[in-house]
Structure formats: C-alpha cells, structure tokens
NUVEXKE-88499 format. One record per residue: x, y, z of N, C-alpha, C in turn. Coordinates in pm, whole numbers, plus 50000, padded with zeros to 5 digits. Each point is the difference from the previous one (the first is absolute). Layout:
N
SITE/nu/nv/nw/cau/cav/caw/cu/cv/cw
SITE/X/Y/Z/X/Y/Z/X/Y/Z
...
This chain:
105
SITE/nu/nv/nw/cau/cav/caw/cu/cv/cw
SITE/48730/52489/49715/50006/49865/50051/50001/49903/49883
SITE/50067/49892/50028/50006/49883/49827/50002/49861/50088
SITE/49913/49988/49941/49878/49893/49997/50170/49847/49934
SITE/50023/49943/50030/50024/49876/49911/49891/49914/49973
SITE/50007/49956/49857/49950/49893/49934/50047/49875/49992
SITE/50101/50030/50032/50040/49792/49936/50206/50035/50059
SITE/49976/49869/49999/50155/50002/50079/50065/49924/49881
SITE/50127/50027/49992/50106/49963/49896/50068/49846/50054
SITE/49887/49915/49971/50028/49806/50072/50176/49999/50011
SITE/50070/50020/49872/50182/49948/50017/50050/50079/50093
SITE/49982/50130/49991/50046/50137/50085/49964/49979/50129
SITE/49869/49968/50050/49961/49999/50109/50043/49868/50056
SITE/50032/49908/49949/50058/49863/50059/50115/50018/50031
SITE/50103/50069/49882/50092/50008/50036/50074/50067/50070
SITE/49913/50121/50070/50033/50089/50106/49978/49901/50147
SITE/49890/49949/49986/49974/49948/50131/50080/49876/50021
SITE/50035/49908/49919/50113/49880/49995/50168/50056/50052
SITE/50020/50152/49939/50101/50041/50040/50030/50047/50183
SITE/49838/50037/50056/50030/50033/50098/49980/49867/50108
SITE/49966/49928/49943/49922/49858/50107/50190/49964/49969
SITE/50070/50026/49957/50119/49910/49975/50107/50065/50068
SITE/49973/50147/50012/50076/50120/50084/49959/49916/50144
SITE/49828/49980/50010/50000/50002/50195/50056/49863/50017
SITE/49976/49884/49929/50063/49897/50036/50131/49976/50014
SITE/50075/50075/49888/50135/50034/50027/50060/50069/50156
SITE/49948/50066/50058/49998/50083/50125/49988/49887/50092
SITE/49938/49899/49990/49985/49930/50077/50064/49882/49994
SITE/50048/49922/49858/50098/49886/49966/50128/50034/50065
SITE/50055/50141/49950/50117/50011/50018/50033/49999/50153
SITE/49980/50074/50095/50012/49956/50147/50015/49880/50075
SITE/49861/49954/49947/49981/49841/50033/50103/49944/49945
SITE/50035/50012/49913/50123/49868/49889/50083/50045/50081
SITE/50044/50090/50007/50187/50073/50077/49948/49912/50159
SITE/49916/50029/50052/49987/49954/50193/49990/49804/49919
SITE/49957/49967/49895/49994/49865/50013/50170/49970/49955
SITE/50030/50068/49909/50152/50000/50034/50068/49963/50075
SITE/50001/50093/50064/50075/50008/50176/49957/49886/50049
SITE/49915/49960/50056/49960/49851/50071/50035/49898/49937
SITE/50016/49982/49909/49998/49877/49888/50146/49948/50033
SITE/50027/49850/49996/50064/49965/50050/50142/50069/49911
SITE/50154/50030/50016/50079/49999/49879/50083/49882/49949
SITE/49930/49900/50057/50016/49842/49930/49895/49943/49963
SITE/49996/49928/49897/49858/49972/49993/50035/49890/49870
SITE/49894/49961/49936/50015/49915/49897/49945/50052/49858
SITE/49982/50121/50016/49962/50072/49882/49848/49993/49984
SITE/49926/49997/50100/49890/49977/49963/49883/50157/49977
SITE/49922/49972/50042/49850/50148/50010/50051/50055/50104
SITE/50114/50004/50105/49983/50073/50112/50194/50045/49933
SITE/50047/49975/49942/50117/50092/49930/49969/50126/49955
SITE/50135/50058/49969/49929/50129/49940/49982/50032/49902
SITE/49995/49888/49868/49987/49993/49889/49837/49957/50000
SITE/49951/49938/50092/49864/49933/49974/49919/50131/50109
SITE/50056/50077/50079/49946/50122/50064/50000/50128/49897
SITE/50072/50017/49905/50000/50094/49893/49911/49901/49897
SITE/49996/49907/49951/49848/49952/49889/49907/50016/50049
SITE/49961/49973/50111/49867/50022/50113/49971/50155/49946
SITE/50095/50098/50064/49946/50147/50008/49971/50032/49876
SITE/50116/49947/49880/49940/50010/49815/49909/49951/49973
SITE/49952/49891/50044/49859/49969/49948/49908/50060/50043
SITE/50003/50034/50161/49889/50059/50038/49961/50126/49942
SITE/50110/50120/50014/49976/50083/49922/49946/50024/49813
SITE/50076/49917/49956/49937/49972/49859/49876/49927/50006
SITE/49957/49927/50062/49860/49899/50038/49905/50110/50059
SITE/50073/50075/50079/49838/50073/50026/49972/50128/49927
SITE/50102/50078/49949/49978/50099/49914/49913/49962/49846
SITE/50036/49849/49960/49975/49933/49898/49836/49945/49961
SITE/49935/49983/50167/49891/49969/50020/49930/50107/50000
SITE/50011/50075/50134/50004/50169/49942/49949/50042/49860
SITE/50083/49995/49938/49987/50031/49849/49846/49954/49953
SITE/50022/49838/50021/49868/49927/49903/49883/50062/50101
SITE/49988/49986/50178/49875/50043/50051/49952/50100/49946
SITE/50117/50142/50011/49932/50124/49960/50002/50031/49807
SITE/50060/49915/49921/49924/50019/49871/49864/49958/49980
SITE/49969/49931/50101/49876/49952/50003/49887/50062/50033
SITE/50051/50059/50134/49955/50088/50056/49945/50158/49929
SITE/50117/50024/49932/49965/50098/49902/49882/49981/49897
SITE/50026/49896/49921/49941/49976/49938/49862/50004/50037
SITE/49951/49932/50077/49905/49937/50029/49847/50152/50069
SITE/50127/50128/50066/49951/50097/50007/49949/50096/49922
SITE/50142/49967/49873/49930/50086/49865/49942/49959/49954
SITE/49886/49856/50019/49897/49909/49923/49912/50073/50077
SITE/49972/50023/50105/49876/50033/50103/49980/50144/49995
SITE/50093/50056/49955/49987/50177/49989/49953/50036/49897
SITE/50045/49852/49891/49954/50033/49875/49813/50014/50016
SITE/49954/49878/50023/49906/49960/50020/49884/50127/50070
SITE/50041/50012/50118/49978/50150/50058/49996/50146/49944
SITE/50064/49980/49909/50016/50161/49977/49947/49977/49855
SITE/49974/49881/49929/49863/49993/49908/49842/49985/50049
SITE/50001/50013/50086/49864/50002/50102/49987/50082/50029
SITE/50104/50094/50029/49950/50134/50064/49970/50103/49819
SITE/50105/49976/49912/49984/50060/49900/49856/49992/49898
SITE/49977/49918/50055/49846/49945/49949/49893/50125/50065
SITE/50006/50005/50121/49915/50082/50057/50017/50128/50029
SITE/50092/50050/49967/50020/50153/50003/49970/50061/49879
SITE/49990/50156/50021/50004/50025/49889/50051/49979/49828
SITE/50022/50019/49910/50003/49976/49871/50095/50156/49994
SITE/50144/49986/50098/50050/50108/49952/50143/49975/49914
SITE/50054/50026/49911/50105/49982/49891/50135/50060/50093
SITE/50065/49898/50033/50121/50000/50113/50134/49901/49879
SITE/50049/50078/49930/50114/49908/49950/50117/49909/50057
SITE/50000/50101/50152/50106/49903/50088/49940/49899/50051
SITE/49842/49911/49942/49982/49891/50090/49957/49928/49875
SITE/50057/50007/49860/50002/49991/49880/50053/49837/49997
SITE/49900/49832/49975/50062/49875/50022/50076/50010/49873
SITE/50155/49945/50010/50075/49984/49880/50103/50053/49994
C-alpha cells in the first residue's frame, strides 16, 4: 500500500483545470449549437449571433478551467502545508527509527 505525501501543486492543478474544461466543454458545446438554432439568422451582430455565441462558450471554457487552476493550486498547496505540519507531529512521537524515505530535503 503507498501512502502519498504531498501532491505535485502545477501537476495536480493542471490535471484538474484540464478536466473542469473537458466537463464544461460537454456542456458549452450543445448548448451553443441549440442556441444556434434558435437565434435569430438576422440579427445585428450582437451576443445572441454566432460569433458572440462562440466567445461566450471560449470564455467560459477557458474561464473556468483557468479558475480551476488557481482554486486547486491552492488547494494543493495549502494540503501539503497541513500534512506537512501533521506528519511532523506524528514524527515527533514515534519511535526514533532511521527511515531514509521520509528523509526532509
């Protein structure tokens, strides 16, 4: 069994930014194509065209994968501060046994 210690903050953000951008994608793209279809095919070029219905779905997707990113580097982070913290508390009180794989540095 293997225990993790600490999560890799860029790696782990950037896995989870990639998939928050996959499900939103799953869900922009449908919606944009059905807002498509309804949307008038005259119009004055405005947010309900399909130039301002495709920036909508680009931003959203880049906007939430992007946020994504900063919550869970944070997130990471903030876990490998508390594990740190923890697992010098516990090392304090256990035995005095010579373990190189828990070697700080």
């Amino acid at each position: 069994m293997y225990r993790i210690r600490r999560f890799g903050v860029m790696k782990t953000a950037t896995v989870v930014a990639i998939m928050y951008m996959l499900v939103v994608g799953v869900f922009v793209i449908p919606f944009g194509l059905l807002a498509l279809l309804v949307s008038p095919t005259q119009g004055s070029g405005g947010f309900g065209s399909a130039s301002g219905i495709l920036l909508f779905g680009v931003v959203a997707i880049f906007g939430y994968g992007l946020l994504g990113w900063v919550f869970t580097a944070v997130a990471a982070a903030v876990d490998n501060l508390a594990a740190r913290w923890v697992t010098a508390s516990d090392d304090d009180a256990g035995p005095a046994i010579h373990d190189p794989s828990r070697a700080v540095g």
